[in-house]
SETI-445850 format. One line per 2 residues: their letters; for each residue x, y, z of N, C-alpha, C. Coordinates in steps of 0.2 Angstrom, whole numbers, plus 2048, in hexadecimal, padded with zeros to 3 digits. Layout:
N
A) X/Y/Z/X/Y/Z/X/Y/Z ~ ...
END
This chain:
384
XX) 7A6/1E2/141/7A5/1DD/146/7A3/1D6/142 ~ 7A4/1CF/148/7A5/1CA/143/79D/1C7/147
XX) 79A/1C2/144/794/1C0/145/797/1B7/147 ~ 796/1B6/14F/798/1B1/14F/793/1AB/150
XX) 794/1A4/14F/78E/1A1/14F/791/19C/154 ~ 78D/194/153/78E/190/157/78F/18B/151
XX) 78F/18C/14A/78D/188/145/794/184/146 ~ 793/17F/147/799/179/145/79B/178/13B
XX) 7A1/17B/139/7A2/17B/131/7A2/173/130 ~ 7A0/16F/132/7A0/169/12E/798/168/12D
XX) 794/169/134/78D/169/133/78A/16E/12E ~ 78D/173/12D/78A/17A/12B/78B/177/122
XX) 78F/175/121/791/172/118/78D/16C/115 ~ 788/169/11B/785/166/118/781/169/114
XX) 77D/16E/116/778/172/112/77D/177/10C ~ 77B/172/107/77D/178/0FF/77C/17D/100
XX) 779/183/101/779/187/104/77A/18E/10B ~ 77D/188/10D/780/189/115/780/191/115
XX) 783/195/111/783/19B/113/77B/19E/115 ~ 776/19C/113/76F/19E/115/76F/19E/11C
XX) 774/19A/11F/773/199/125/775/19D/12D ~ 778/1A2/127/77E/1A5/12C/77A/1AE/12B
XX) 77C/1B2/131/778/1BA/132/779/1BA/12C ~ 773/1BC/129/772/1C0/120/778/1C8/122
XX) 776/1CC/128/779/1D3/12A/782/1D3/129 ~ 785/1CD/12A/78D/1CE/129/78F/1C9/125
XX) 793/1C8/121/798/1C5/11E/79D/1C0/120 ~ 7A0/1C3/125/7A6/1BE/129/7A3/1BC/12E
XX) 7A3/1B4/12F/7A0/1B1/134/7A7/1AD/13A ~ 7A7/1AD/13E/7AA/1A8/142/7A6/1A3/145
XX) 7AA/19D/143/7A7/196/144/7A9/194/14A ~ 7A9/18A/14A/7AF/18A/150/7B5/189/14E
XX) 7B7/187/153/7C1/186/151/7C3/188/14C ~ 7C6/192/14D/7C6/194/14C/7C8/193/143
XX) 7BE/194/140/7BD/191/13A/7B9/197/137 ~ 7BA/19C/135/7B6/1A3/130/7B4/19F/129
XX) 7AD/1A3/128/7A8/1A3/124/7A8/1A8/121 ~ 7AA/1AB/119/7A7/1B1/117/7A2/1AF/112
XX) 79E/1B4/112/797/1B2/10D/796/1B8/10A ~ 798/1BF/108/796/1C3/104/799/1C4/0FF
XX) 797/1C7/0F9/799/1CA/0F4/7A1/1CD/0F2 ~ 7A1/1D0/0F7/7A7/1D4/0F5/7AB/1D3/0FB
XX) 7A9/1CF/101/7AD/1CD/106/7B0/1C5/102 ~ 7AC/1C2/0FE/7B0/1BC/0FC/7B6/1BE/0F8
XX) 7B3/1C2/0F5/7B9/1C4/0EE/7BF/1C6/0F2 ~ 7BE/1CA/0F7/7C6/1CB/0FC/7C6/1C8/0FD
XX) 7C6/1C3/0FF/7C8/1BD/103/7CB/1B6/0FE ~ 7C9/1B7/0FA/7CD/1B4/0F5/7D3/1B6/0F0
XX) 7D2/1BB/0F1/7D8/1C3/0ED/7DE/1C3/0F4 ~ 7DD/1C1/0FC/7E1/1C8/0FF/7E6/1C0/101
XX) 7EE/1C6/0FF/7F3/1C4/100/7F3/1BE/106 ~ 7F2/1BD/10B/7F3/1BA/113/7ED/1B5/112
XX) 7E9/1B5/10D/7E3/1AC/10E/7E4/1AA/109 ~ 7E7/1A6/109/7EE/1A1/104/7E9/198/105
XX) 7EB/197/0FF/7E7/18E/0FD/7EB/189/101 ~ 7F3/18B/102/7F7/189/103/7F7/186/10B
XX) 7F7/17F/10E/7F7/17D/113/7FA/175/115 ~ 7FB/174/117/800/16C/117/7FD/168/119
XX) 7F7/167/11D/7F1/163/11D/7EB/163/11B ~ 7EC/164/115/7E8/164/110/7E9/15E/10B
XX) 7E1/15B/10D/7E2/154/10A/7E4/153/102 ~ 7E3/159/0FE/7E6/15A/0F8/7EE/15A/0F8
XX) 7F0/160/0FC/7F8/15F/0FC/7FA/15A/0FE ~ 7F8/152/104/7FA/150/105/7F9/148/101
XX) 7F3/148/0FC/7F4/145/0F6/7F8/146/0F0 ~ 7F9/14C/0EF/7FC/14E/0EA/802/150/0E8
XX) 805/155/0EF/80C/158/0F0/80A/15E/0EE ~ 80E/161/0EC/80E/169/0EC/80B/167/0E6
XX) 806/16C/0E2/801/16D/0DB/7FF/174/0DB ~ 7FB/175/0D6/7F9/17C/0D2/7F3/17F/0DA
XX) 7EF/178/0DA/7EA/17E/0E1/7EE/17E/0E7 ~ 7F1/17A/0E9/7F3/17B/0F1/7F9/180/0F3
XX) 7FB/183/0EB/803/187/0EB/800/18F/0ED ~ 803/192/0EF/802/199/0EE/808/19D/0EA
XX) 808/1A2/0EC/80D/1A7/0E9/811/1A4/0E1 ~ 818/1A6/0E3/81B/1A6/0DC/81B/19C/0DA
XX) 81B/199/0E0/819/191/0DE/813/192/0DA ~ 80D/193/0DD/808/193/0D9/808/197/0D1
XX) 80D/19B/0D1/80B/19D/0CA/80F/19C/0C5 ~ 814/196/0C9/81B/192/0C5/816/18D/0C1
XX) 810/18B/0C5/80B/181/0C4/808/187/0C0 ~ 804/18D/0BE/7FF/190/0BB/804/193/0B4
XX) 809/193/0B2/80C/192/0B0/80F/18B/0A8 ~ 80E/187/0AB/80F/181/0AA/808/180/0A8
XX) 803/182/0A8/7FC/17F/0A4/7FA/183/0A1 ~ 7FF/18C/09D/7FB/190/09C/7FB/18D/094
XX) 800/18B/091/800/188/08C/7FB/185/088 ~ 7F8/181/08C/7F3/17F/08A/7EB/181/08B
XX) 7EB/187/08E/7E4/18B/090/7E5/190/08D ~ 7E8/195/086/7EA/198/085/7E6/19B/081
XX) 7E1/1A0/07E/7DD/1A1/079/7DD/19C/074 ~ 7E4/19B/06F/7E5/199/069/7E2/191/06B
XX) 7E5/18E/070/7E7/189/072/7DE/187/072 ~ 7D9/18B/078/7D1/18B/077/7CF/18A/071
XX) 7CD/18D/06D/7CC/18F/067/7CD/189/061 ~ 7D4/187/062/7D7/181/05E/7D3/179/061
XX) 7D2/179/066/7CD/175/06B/7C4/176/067 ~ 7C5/17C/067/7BB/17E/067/7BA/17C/061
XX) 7BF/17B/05C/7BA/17A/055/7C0/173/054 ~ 7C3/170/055/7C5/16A/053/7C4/165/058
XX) 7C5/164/05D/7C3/160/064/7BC/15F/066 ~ 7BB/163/068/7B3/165/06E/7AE/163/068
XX) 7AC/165/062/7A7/165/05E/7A6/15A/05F ~ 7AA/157/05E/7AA/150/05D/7A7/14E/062
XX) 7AB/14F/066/7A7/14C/06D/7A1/14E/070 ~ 79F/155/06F/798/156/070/794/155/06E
XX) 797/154/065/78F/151/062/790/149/062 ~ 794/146/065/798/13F/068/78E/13E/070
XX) 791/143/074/78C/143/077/786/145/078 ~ 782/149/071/77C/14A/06F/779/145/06D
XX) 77D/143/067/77A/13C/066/777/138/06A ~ 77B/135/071/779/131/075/772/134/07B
XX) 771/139/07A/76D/13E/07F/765/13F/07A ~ 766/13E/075/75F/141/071/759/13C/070
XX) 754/13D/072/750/13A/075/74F/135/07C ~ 755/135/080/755/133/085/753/136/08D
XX) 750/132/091/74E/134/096/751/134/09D ~ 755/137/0A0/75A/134/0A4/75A/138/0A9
XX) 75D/134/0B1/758/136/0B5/761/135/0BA ~ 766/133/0B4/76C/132/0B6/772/137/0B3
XX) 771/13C/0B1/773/141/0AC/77C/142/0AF ~ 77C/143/0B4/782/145/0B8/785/13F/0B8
XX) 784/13A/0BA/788/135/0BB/789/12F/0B4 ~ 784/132/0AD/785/12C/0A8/78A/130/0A3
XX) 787/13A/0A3/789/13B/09D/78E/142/09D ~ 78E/144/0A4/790/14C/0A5/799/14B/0A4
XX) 79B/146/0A3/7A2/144/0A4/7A4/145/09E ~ 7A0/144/09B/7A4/140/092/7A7/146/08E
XX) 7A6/14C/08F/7A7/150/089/7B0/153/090 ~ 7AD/156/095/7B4/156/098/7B9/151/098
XX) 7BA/14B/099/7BC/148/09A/7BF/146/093 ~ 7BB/145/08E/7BD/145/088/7C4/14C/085
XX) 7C1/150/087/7C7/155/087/7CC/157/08C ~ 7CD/155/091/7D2/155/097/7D7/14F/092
XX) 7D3/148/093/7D8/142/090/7DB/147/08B ~ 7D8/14A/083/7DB/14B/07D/7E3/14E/07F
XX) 7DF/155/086/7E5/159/085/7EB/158/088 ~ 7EA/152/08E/7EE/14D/092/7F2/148/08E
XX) 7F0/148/088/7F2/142/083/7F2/13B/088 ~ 7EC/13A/089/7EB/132/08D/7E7/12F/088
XX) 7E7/12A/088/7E3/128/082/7DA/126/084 ~ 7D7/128/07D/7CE/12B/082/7CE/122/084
XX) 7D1/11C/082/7CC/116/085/7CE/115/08E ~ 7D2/11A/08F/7D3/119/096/7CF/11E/099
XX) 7CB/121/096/7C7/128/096/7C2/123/09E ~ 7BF/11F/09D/7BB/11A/0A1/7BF/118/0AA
XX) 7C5/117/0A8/7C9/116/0AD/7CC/11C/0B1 ~ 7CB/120/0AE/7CE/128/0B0/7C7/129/0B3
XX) 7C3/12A/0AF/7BC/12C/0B5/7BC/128/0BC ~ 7B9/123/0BA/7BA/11E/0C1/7BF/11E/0C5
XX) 7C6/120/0C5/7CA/122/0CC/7C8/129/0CD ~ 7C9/12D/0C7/7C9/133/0C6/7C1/138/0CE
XX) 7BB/134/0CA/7B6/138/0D0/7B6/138/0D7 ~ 7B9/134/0D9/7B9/133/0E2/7C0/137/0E3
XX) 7C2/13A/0E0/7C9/13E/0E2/7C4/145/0E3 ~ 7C2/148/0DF/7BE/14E/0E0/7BC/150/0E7
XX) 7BB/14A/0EB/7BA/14A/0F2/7BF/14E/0F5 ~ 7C7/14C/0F2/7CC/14E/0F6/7CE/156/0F8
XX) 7CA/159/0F3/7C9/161/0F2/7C3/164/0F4 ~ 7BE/160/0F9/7BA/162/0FD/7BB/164/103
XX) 7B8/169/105/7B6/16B/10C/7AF/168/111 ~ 7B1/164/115/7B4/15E/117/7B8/15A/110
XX) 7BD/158/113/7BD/152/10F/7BD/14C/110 ~ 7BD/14A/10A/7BB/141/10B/7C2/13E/107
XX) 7C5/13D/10C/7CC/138/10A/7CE/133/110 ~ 7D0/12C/10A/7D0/126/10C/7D5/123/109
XX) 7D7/11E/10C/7DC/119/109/7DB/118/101 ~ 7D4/118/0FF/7D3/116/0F6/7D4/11D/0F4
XX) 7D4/122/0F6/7D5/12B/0F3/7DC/129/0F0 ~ 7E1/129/0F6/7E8/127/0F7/7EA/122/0EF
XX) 7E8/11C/0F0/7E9/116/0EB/7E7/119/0E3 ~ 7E0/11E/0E3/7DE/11F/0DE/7E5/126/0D9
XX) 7E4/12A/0DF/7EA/130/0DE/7F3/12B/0D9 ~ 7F2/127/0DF/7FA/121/0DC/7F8/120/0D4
XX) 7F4/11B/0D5/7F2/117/0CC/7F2/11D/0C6 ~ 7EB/122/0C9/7ED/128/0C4/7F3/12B/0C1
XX) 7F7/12E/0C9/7FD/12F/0C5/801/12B/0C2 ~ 802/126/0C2/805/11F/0BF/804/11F/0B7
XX) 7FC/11D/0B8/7F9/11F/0AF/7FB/124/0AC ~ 7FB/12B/0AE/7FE/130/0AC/804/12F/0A8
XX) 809/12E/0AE/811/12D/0AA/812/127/0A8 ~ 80E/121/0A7/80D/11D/0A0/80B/121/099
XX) 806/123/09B/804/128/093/806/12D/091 ~ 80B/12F/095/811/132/096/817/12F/090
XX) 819/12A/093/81D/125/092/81E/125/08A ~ 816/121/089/814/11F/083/814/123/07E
XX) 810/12C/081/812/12E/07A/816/134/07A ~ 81D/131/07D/823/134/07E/826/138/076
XX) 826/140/074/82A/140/06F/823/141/06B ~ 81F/142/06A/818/144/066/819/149/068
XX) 819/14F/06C/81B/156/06E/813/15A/06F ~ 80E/157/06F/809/15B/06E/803/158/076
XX) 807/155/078/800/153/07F/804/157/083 ~ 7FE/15A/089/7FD/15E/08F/806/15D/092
XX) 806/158/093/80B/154/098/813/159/095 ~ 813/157/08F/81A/159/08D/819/161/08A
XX) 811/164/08A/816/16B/088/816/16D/092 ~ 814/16A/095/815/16E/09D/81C/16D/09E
XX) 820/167/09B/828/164/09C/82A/16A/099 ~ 828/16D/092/82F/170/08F/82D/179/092
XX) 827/17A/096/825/17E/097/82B/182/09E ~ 829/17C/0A0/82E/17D/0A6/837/17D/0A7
XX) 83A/17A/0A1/83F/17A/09E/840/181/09B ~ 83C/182/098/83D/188/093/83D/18E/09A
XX) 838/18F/09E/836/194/0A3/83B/192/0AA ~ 83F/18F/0A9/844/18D/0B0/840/18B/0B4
XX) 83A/188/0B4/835/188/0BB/838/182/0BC ~ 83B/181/0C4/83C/17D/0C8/838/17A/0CD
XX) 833/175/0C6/82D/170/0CA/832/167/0CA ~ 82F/166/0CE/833/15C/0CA/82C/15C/0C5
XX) 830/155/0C5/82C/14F/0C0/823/14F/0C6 ~ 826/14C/0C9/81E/14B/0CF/81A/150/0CF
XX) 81B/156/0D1/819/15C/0D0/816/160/0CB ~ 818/15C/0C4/816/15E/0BD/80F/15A/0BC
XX) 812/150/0C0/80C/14C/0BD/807/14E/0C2 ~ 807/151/0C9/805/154/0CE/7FC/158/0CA
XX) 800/15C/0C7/7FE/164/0C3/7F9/161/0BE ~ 7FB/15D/0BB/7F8/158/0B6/7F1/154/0B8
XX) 7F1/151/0BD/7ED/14C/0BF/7E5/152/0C3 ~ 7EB/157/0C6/7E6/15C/0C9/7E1/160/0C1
XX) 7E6/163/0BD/7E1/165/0B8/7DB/160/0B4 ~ 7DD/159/0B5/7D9/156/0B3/7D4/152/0B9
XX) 7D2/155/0BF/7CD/155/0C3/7CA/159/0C5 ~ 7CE/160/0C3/7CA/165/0C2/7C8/167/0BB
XX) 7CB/166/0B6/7C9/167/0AF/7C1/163/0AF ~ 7C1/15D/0AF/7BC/158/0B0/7B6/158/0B5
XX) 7B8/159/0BA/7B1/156/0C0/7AD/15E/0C0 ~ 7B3/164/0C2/7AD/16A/0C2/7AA/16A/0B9
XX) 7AC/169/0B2/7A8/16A/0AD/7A2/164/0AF ~ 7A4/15E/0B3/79E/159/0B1/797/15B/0B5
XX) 79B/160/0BC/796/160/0BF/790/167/0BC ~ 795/16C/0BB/792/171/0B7/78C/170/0B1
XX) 791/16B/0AC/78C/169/0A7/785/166/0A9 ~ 784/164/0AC/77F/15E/0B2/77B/167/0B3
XX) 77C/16D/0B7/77A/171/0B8/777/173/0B1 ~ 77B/175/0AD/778/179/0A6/772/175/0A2
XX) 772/16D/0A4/76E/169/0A0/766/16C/0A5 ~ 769/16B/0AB/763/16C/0B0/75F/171/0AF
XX) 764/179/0AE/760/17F/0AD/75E/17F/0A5 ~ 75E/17B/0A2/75D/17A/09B/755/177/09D
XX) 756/172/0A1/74F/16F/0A1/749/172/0A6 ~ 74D/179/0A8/74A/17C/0AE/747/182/0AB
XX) 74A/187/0AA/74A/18C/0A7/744/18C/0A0 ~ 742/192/09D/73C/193/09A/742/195/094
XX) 745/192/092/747/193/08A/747/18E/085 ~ 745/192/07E/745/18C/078/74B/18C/078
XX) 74D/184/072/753/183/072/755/18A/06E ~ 750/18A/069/752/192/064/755/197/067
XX) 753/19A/06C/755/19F/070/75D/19F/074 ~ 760/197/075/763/196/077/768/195/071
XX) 768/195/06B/76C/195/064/76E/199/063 ~ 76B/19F/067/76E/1A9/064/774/1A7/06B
XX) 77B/1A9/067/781/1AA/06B/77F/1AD/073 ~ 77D/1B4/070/77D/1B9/078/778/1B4/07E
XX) 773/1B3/07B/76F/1B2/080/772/1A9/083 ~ 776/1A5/080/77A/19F/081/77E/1A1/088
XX) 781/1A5/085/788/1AA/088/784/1AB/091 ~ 77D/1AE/08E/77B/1B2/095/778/1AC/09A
XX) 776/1A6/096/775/1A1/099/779/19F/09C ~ 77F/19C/099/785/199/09D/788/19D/0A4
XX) 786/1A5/0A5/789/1A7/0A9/784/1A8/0AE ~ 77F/1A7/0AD/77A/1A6/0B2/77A/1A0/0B5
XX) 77B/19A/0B0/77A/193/0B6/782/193/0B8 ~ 783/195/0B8/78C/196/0BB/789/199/0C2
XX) 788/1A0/0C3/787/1A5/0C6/785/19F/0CD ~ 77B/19B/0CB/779/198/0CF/77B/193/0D0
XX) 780/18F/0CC/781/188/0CC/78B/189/0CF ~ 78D/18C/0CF/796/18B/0CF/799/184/0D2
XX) 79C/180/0CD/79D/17B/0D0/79F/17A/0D7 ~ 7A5/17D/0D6/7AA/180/0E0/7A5/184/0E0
XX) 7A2/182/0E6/79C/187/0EC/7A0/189/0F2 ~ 7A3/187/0F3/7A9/189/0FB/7B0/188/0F8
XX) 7B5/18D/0FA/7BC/18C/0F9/7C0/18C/0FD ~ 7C6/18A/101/7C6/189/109/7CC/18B/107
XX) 7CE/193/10D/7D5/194/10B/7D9/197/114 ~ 7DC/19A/114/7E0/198/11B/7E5/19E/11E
XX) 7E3/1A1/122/7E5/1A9/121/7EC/1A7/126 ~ 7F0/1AA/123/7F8/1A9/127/7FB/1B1/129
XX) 7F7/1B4/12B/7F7/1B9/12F/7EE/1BD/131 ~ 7EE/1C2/135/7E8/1C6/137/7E7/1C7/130
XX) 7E1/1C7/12C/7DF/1C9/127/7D8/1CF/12A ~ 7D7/1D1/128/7D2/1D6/129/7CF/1D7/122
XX) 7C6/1D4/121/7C4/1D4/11C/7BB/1D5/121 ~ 7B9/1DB/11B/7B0/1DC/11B/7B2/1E1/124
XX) 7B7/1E4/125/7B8/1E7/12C/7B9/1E2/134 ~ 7BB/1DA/12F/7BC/1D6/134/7C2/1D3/137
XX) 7C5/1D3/139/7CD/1D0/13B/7CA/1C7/13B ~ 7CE/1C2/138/7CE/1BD/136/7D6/1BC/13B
XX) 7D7/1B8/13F/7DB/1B6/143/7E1/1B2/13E ~ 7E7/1B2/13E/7EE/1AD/13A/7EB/1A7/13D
XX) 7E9/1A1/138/7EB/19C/139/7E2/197/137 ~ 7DC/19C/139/7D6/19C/137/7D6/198/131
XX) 7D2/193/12F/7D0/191/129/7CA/197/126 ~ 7C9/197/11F/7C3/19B/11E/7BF/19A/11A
XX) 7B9/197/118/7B5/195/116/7B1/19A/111 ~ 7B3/19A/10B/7B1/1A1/106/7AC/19F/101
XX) 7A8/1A2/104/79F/19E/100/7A0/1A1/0FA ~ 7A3/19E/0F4/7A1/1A1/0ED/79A/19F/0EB
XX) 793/19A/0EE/78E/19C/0EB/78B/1A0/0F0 ~ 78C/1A2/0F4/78A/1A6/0F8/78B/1AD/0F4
XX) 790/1B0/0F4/793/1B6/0EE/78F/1B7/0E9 ~ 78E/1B2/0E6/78A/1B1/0DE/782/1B2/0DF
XX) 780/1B1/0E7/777/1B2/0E8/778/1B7/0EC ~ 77E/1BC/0ED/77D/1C2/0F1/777/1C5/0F0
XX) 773/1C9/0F2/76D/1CD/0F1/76D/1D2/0F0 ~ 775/1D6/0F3/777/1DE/0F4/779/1DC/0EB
XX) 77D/1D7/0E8/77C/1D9/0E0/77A/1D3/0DD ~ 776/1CF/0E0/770/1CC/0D9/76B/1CD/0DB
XX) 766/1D0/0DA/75F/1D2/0DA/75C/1C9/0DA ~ 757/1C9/0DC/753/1C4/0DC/758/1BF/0DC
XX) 75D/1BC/0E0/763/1B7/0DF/763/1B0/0DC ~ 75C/1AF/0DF/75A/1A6/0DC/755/1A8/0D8
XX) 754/1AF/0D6/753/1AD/0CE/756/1AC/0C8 ~ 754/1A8/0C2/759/1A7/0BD/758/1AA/0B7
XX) 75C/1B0/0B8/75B/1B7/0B3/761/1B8/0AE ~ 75F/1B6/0A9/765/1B4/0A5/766/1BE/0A3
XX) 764/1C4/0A5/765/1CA/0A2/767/1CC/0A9 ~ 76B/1CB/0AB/76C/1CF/0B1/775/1CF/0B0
XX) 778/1D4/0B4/77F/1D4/0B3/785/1CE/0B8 ~ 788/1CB/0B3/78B/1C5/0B7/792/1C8/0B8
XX) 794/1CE/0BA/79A/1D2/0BB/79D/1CE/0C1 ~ 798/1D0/0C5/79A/1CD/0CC/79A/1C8/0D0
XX) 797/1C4/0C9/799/1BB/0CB/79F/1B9/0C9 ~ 7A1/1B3/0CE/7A6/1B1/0CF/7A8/1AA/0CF
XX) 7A2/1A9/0CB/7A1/19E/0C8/7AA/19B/0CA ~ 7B0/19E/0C7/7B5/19B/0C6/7B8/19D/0CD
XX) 7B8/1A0/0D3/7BC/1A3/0D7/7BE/1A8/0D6 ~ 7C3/1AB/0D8/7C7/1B4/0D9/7CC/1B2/0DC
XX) 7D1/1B8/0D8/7D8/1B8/0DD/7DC/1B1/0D7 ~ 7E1/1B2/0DB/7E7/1AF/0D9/7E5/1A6/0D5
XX) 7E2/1A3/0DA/7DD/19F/0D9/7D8/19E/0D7 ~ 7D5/1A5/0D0/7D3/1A2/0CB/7D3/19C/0C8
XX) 7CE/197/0C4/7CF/194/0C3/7D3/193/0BA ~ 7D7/191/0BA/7DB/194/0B3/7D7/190/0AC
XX) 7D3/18B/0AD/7CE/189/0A7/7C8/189/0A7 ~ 7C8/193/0A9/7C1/194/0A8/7BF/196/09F
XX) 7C5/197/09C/7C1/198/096/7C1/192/090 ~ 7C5/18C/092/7C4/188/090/7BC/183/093
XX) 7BA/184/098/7B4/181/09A/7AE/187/097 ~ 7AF/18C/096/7A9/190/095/7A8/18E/08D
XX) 7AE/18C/087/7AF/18B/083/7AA/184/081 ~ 7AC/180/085/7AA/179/086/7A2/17A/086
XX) 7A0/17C/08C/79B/17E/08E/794/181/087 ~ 79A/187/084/794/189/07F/793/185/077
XX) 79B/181/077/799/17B/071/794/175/073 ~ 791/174/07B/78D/170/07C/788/171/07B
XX) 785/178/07D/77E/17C/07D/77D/17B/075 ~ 783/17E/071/77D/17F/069/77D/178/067
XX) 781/173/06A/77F/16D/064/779/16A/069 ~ 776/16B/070/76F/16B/070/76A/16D/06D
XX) 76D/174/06D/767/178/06C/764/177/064 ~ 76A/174/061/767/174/059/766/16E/057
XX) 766/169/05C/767/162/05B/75D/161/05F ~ 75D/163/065/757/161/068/751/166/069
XX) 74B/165/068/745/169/067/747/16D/06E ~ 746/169/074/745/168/07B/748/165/07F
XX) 749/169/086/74F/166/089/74A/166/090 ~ 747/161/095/743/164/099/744/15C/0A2
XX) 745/162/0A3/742/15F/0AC/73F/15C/0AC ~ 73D/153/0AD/736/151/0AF/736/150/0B4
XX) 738/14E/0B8/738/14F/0C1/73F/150/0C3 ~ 73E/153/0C9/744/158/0CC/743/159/0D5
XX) 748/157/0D7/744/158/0DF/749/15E/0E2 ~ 74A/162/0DD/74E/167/0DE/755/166/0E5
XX) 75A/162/0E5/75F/161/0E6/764/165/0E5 ~ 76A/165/0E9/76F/166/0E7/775/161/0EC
XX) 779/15E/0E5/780/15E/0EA/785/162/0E9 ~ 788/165/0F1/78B/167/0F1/791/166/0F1
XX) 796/162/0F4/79A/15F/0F3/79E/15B/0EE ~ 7A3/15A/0EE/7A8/158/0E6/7A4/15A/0E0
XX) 7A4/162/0E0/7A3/164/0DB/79B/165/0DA ~ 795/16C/0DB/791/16D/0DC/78A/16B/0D5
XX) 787/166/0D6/782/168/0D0/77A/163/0D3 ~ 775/167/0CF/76F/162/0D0/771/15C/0D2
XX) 76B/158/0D4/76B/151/0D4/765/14F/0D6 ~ 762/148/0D3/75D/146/0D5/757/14B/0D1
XX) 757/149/0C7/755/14F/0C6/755/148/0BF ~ 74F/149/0BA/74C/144/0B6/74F/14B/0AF
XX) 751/149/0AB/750/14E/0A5/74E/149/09D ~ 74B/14E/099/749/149/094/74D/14E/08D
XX) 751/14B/08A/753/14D/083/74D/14E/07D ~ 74A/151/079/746/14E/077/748/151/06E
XX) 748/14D/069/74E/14E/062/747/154/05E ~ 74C/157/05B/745/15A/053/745/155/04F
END
């Protein structure tokens, strides 16, 4: 049986945790116009896995910015655009990034952080190390690094549930792509930036994308390369000043490792994933009607109670099997190992750079929208 409400989904998403709001007893909810909620564990995971609830939709303010790209495509389209970036997301390719790239810009960002007090952490400083490495792998050059952010963050609205799209969204979308196939342009024939191995990728693989659809794929990896690491980073600085550990303890790999997947677990940047069932789906014993939008609470998943014990507790030894920080299904996010990589070259150059990392005021916040992290949250750097 489905648990029906009167919950309006646009009202219901302002609360970051909206699924607390819905029968804890069932998993699939019906909203209004004809709008499904799922919130549990194993019912999200189907629901982002089952063949018929597809990303794919034509009014969706993303496809309508964008054109056809890597998140809006399903089936063999979608794995033609996942294809085209695997090049560059590839072990070797990580790895070549984790000790020759990511180290500079980290401790690039350390420096700037060690004994400062800041009370703006997410919006001064959570951008620099992503962003620095999206521009490298893009081949766009870092001093437009400034000019990319600034169109770049209000587009992250565009892949919200509600969204927020506007005539500046649209103009922002244009100029970016525009930059792109300049820097393109410029460093035509170097062979080594994002842009030209996804050209010979798809030459070489017969894949049948254009030119727009390439820069399309391009402009989307680097809004999701960048805004979910800025926000996340923003997350890990927070559980760093939250949580009861020394820097020391955070220096041992494992216990790094265990940390990063715990503020994953409670923090995921996409807290809601909005997908679109194009026939009767039946998920959790519910028949979800063809044509239903469905609203798939990934942090809802990640605080199930049936498998996290104490859910908002922050238990770095518990097992993170059945979290789901990146999504599930098709629509994985394809640079989860390069963000995890990211992530753990930040931790040890804090952890070995600063005594203490610590919350001084916090009014415990959350945004949830254009990508989920604290806010409104004082942290102090403080150096050995």
């Amino acid at each position: 049986m489905t648990a029906t409400t009167t919950a309006n989904p646009l009202d219901l998403l302002d609360n970051p945790f909206w699924y607390r709001d819905l029968p804890p007893e069932r998993d699939v909810h019906s909203l209004h116009d004809g709008v499904y909620a799922i919130t549990g564990n194993a019912a999200v995971r189907a629901a982002l896995s089952h063949p018929d609830i597809l990303a794919e939709h034509p009014l969706k303010a993303s496809a309508r910015a964008f054109g056809p790209n890597v998140l809006d495509a399903d089936g063999s389209e979608h794995r033609s655009f996942r294809a085209l970036l695997a090049p560059a997301l590839s072990r070797g390719r990580i790895a070549e990034y984790q000790q020759q790239l990511m180290p500079d810009l980290v401790d690039a960002l350390v420096d700037e952080l060690l004994g400062v007090e800041s009370s703006a952490f997410y919006d001064t400083y959570a951008h620099r190390v992503p962003y620095g490495i999206v521009c490298t792998i893009l081949g766009i050059d870092r001093e437009l690094e400034s000019r990319f952010h600034s169109l770049t963050r209000p587009l992250a609205r565009l892949l919200d549930f509600p969204t927020v799209e506007s005539e500046q969204t649209h103009l922002n979308t244009a100029e970016l792509l525009a930059l792109i196939e300049e820097q393109r342009a410029e460093r035509s024939g170097d062979g080594d930036s994002l842009l030209e191995k996804i050209e010979r990728t798809r030459e070489r693989k017969g894949i049948t994308l254009s030119d727009s659809e390439v820069r399309s794929t391009a402009l989307l990896f680097f809004i999701a390369g960048t805004e979910t690491s800025s926000a996340f980073i923003t997350s890990l600085v927070y559980c760093m000043g939250r949580q009861m550990f020394g820097m020391e303890e955070l220096a041992d790999e494992t216990v790094r490792d265990a940390f990063i997947d715990e503020t994953l677990r409670m923090f995921p940047p996409v807290q809601t994933a909005v997908r679109f069932a194009v026939e009767d789906v039946d998920i959790a014993g519910v028949t979800i009607p063809r044509h239903s939008a469905v609203l798939t609470s990934i942090a809802g998943a990640n605080r199930d109670p049936r498998i996290f014990a104490h859910p908002d507790r922050f238990d770095v030894t518990r097992s993170h099997k059945d979290s789901m920080p990146f999504a599930a299904g098709a629509h994985s996010c394809p640079g989860m190992r390069l963000a995890k990589a990211e992530f753990g070259v930040l931790i040890d150059s804090i952890a070995g750079r600063c005594s203490q990392v610590a919350v001084t005021q916090d009014s415990r916040a959350l945004e949830s929208q254009a990508f989920a992290h604290p806010v409104d949250f004082t942290v102090r750097f403080t150096t050995k």
